[in-house]
Structure formats: structure tokens, C-alpha cells
N, C-alpha and C positions, 0 to 999 in steps of 0.2 A: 559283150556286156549283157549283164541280166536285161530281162522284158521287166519293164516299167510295170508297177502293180496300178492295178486301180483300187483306189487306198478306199474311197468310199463305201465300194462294193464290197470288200472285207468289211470290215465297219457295221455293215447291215448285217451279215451273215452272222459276224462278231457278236451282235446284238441277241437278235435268232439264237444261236447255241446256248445262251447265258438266257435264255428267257426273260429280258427286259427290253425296255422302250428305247428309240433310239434319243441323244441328245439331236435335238437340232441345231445348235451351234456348234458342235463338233459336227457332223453331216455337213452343212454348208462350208465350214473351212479347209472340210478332206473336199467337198468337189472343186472348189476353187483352187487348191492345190494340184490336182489332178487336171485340170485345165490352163496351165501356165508351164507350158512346155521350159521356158527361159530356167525355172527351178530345181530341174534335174539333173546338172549339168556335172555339178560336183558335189551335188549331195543336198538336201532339202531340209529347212526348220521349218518344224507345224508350230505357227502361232497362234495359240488357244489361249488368251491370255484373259480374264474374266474383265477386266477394265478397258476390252476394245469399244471404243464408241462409232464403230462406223457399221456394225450389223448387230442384230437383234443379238443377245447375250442371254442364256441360258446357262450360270456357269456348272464346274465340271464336279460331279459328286464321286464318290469312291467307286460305286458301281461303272459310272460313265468311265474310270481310269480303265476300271478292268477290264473292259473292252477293247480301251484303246492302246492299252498296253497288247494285247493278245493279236490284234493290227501289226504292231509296229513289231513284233517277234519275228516277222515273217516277211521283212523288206530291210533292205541293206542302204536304201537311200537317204532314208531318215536320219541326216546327221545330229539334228538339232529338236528342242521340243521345250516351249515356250509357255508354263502352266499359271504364270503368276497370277494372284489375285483370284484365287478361285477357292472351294470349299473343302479341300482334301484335308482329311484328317489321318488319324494314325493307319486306320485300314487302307488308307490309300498309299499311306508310306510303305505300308506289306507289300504292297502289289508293284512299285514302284521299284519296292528291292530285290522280286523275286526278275524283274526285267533286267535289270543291272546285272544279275549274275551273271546271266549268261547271254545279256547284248554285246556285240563287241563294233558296232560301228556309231553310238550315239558321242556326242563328244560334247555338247552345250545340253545343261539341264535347268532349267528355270523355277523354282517350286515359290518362289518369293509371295509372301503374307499367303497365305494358306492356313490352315488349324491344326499340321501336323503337332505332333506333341514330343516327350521322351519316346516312347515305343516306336513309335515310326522312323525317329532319328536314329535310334541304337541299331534298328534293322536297315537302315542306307548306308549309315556308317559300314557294318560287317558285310553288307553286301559290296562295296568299293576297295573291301581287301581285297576279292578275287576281279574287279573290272578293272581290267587294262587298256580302256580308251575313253572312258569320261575324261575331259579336260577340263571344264568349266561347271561348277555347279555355285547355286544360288539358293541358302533356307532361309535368305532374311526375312525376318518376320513372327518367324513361326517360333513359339515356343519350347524349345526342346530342353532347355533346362540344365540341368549340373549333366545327369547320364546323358543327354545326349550328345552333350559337346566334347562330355570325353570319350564317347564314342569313336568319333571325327577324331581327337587327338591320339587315339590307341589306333586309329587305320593309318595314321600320315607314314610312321616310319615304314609299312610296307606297303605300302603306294608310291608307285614311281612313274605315275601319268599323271594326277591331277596337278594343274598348274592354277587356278582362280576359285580361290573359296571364298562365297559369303557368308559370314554366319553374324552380320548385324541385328540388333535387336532380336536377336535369340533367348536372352535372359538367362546368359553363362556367366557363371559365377567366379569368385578367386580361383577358386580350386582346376576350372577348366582352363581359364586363360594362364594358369599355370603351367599346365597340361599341354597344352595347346604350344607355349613359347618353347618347351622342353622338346615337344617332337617335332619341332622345326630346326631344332639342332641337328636332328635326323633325318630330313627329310631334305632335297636337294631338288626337286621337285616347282613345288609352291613357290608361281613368281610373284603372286596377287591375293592378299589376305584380309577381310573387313574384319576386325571385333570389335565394332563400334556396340555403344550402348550397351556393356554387362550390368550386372545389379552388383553390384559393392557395398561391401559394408565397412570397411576398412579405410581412415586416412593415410595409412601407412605406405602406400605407393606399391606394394609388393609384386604387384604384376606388370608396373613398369619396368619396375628392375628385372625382372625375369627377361622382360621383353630386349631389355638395352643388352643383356647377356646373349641374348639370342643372336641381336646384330653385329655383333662380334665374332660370331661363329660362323653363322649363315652368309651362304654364297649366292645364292641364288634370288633371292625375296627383293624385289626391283619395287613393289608395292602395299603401302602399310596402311592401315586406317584405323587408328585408335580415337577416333571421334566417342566426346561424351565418358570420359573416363576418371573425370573428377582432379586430370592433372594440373599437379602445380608448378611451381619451380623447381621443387626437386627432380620432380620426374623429367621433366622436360632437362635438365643439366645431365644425367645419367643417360637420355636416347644421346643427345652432342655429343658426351665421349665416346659411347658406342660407335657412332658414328663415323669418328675420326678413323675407325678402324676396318669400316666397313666400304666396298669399291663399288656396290651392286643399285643399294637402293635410291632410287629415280622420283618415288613421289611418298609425298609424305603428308600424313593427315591429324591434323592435331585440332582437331573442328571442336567447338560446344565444350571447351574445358575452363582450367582456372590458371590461366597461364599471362602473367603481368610486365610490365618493362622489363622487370627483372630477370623474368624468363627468357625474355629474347634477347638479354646479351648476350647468353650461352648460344643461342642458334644465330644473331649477327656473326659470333665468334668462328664457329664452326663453317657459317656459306664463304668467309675468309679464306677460307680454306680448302673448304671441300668441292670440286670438281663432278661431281654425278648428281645431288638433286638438282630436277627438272621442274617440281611441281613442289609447293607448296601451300599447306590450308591452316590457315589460321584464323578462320571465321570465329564468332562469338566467342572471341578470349577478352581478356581484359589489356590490352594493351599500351592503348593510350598513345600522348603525342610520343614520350619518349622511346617508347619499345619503336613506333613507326619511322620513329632516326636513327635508331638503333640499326634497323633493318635497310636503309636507305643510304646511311653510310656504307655499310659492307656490299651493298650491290652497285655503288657508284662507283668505289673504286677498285672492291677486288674481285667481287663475283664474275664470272661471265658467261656461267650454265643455267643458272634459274630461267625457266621459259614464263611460269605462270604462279603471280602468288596473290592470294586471296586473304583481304583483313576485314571484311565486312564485318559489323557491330560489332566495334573495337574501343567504341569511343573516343574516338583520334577525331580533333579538333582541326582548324585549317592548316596550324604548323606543322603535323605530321603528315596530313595529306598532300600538302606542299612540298616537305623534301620526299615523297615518293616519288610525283612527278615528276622534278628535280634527277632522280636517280632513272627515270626511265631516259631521260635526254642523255646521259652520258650511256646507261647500258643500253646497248642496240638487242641483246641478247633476249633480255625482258621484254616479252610480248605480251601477256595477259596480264592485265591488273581489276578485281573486283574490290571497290570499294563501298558500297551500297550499306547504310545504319549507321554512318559517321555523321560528324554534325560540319556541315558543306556550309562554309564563308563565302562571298562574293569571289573572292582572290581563289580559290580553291573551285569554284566552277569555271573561274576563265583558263586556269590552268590548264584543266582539264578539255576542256573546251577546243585549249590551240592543240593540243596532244594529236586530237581528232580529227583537226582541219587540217593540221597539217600531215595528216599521211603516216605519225609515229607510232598510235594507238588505232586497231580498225577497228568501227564499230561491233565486231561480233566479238569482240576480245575484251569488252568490258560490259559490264553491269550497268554505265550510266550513256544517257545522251543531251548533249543539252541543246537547251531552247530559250528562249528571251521573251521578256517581260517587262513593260514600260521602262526598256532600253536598260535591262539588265538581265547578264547570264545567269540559269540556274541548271539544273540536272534533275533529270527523272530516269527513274528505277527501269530496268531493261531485264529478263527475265533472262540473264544470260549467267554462268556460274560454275564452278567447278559440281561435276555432277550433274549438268544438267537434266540427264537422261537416265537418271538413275531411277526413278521408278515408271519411268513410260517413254515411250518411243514414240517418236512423230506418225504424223499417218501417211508424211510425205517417203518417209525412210529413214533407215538409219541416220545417227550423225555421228561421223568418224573423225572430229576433227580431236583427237588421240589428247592433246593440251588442255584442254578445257571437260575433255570427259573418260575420266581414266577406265583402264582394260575391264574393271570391274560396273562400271555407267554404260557401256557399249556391251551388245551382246550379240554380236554378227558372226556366224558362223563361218562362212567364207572366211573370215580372218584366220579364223583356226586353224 
């Protein structure tokens, strides 16, 4: 096996050659990486992440990449690299692209809110047609725009390593998540996809249907995140057929849309049915008491794959939050339920309440816990939720509890 590099020591020299100053938050995080023998084992992520709160933060500018990029050309350990929340803008995406071409051991890349722009994205993008071991990358945040998201969609069909793309709050437009649903027809690859939050201008749903076509095709794509897409009923009725058709996909993300009772009789219809989702998100829709019966009938008596589903600010009253819990007592299957933004009746926290005493519901599995008040139950808010760990990670460690935080919320490289 290779000799261990001392990553710091590069780093300074790195510095040195390039005639600039060293960062000192990258310096402290290569010596502490270099002093944690436990992290070489099978391969190391440098977490340089600009929203770490536990050591002084100096975060990471272009110039500070190009160093550390010129670092990490030159050690085979580095599986992983952990940049989010930091100042990288298009120059950095250069530099970023010019390491991808010809890295072949990094496999998790982090760029999450960053300043990257289009240019930066166009050049990751063509630099990921020739890398054959990124497996996980992350540009939520960053602005990349119409070019750069078809960037990303013109590399998927010759790319046959990446399996987890973010490209949340990117600000892709029809045209890309067009793009995007098209070269996943092509791509057999991609098990884990965000396009939450495009800009749309359209009511016409067009790139739902693209997408529902897609999952009729697609084998592979276990994980979908259409949060914030303006969906309505239509939309949501054309994923359900898709669906019927489809054997693969495990979680499904339908967060911050316009989706009503009526919507969810198409998706009660379909967990009828369907055998493979695990996970579903139905945060901030419109669905009320009756979509929540809608959804309670079909998991009482036919479901018995759904592990975790989320209805938080739903506007569901105590009758619906009632035949939820109702529906966990019969399904043993149903493990996570968040309900947090609904309007909680006395009857609707005792409910909830024996769920929890009694061993059916554990507290890390839902959003609320209750407590009593001049000799009556209520619920308070538990910071607990699909995604938990989606924009920051504990200081204690990962959380891998895989239900409650899907492939795209966890970013541990080990896993890969």
C-alpha cells in the first residue's frame, strides 16, 4: 500500500509554489486529518465545509481551491471532499473541473450553496463525461441556470458512474428539467435525483409529464425529489400511472407543492397497489382531513411497504390525524410518521401520545412529543423529519438512520 502523504505539508508547499497565503481553516482541517490514524483505512473525506461551528472558519476562495485541488492530485486517499457553504464561484468551478478529469479515486463531492454560476457548471458538467468515479455530487444552491443544467443533462447519457445528483435550488428552468427527464431515459446509472425548486413559468405541468414518462422507462432511479414544483392534481395523477409501471423507485418527494384531497386519491389508489415506495413527502401540500383518510385507508388495509410518510402543514384537522394513527395500529410496517403544522385536538394528542407509550411509534421516528398541562395532553414540535441532515451534519457524526434521511441527506463516504 502507498505511504500515507502528509496532506498538510503539501498544502504549505501547494501555497509556496502558487505564491499565496495559506488558508487557516484548510491548514487545521489537513492537520487533524493527518493526525487521526482511524481515517485512512478505506479512504478519507476532507471536511472543509464553511458552516462548521466547532473551529474558527475562514471559508474557502478560488485561489484557496487551487491549491487544495493541486493537494489532492497527488494522493489516492482522498475519497471524499466536503466544500459546502463556502465562496467558490465560477473560477473555482475551473479548477474543480480541471481535477475531475483526471482524478480517478474521489467519489463524494459536496459544492452545496457556493457562487458557482453557468461557466463553472458547463465545465463540471464536460469534465464528468471523461470521470469514471465520482459517484455522488451536490451543486444545490448554486446558481447554474438553463446552460448549466443542460450541461448535467448532455453528460448523464455518457456517464455510467454517477449514481446521486443534487441540483436543488439551481434555478433550472423547463427547458432543463426537460433535458434532464430525457437523459435519464438514458442513463441507467442515476439512483438518487433532487430537482427541487426550478423557476417555472408555466401552469401547464410539462415537466411533470416528461418526468412520469421517464418513470416508465427508467430502471434504475430508486430516488426522486420534485419538491416546490407548482404540482397540482394533474401532475401528481400522471407520476401514479407512471408508477404503476415502475419496480425501482423507493422514495418519493412531493414537498412544498399544490397538491389537494383530490390528489391523494390518485397516490391512496396507487400505495394500493404498489409494493416498492418506502418513503413518502408530502409536506406543505394542501390536503386536509380528507386526503389524510384517503391516505389511511389505503395504508390500513392494503399497504405494507411504506416505512415513512410525512404530512406536515397539511392543514388536517383532528379527523385526519386521527385515522392516521388509527392506520399505524393496524400497519406494523409504518414506522415514521411526521406530523408537525396540523391543527392538534385534545383527542389527536392522546392519540398520539399512547402511540409513543406504548412502544408503536419511537420517539426519534416522529416530529412531535407530548407533555401535560393542568391535567391535559398536548405536543411539541421535535426537530426531527424527513431530511433532517440535509444541510448540515451533527458534530456528534453522521446520522444514518437511512428512513428518516434519504441517500441524498446523508453524505458518508464509507457507505459508497
Amino acid at each position: 500500500m502507498s505511504l500515507r502523504p502528509n496532506l498538510h505539508q503539501q498544502y504549505v508547499q501547494a501555497c509556496q509554489n502558487l505564491g499565496q497565503s495559506e488558508n487557516p481553516f484548510i491548514a487545521h482541517m489537513l492537520r487533524e486529518t493527518d493526525q487521526n490514524d482511524e481515517t485512512w483505512s478505506n479512504g478519507i473525506t476532507l471536511k472543509i465545509a464553511g458552516n462548521n461551528r466547532l473551529v474558527p472558519v475562514q471559508r474557502i476562495t478560488d485561489d484557496d481551491l487551487q491549491a487544495l485541488t493541486s493537494v489532492l492530485s497527488n494522493t489516492v486517499f482522498v475519497t471524499g471532499l466536503d466544500l459546502r457553504f463556502n465562496v467558490l464561484t465560477d473560477a473555482g468551478g475551473e479548477h474543480m473541473a480541471k481535477f475531475l478529469e483526471n482524478n480517478s479515486t474521489l467519489r463524494y463531492l459536496n459544492l452545496m450553496l457556493n457562487d458557482i454560476g453557468t461557466k463553472g457548471a458547463v465545465l463540471i458538467g464536460e469534465a464528468l463525461r471523461k470521470n469514471k468515479t465520482l459517484l455522488d455530487l451536490r451543486m444545490t444552491g448554486n446558481k447554474i441556470g438553463r446552460q448549466g443544467g443542460l450541461a448535467f443533462a448532455t453528460m448523464l447519457p455518457s456517464n455510467s458512474t454517477l449514481e446521486r445528483l443534487d441540483l436543488g435550488d439551481c434555478d433550472l428552468d423547463t427547458e432543463c428539467l426537460i433535458a434532464l427527464a430525457t437523459a435519464l431515459n438514458l442513463n441507467q446509472s442515476v439512483k438518487a435525483i433532487n430537482l427541487n425548486r426550478p423557476v417555472l413559468h408555466s401552469q401547464r405541468e410539462e415537466t411533470t409529464v416528461h418526468v412520469a414518462l421517464t418513470l416508465k422507462i427508467n430502471s434504475s432511479l430508486v430516488e426522486l425529489h420534485l419538491g416546490k414544483h407548482e404540482m397540482k392534481n394533474f401532475g401528481v395523477q400522471q407520476l401514479c400511472e407512471a408508477l404503476y409501471m415502475n419496480s425501482t423507485l423507493r422514495y418519493l418527494d412531493l414537498s412544498c407543492n399544490k397538491i389537494t384531497c383530490d390528489g391523494i386519491k390518485f397516490l391512496a389508489k396507487l400505495l394500493e397497489w404498489n409494493d416498492t415506495l418506502q418513503i413518502l413527502d408530502l409536506n406543505a401540500n394542501r390536503i386536509e382531513d380528507d386526503g389524510a383518510i384517503y391516505l389511511s385507508e389505503a395504508l390500513a388495509s392494503y399497504n405494507n411497504t411504506l416505512q415513512a410518510l410525512s404530512v406536515t402543514s397539511n392543514n388536517i384537522c383532528g379527523k385526519g390525524l386521527l385515522a392516521l394513527s388509527d392506520a399505524m395500529k393496524r400497519n406494523t410496517e409504518l414506522s415514521y410518521i411526521y406530523i408537525w403544522g396540523n391543527k392538534f385536538d385534545e383527542a389527536t394528542c392522546v392519540a398520539y401520545s399512547e402511540l409513543l407509550q406504548t412502544g408503536r411509534l419511537k420517539p426519534n421516528r416522529t416530529d412531535v412529543e407530548p407533555f401535560e398541562v393542568d391535567g391535559h395532553i398536548r405536543l411539541a414540535e421535535l426537530s426531527h423529519g424527513l431530511q433532517k441532515h440535509y444541510y448540515w451534519t451533527p458534530s456528534f457524526g453522521e446520522e444514518m438512520d437511512e428512513d428518516a434521511n434519504a441517500s441524498l441527506a446523508i453524505a458518508a463516504v464509507s457507505e459508497h
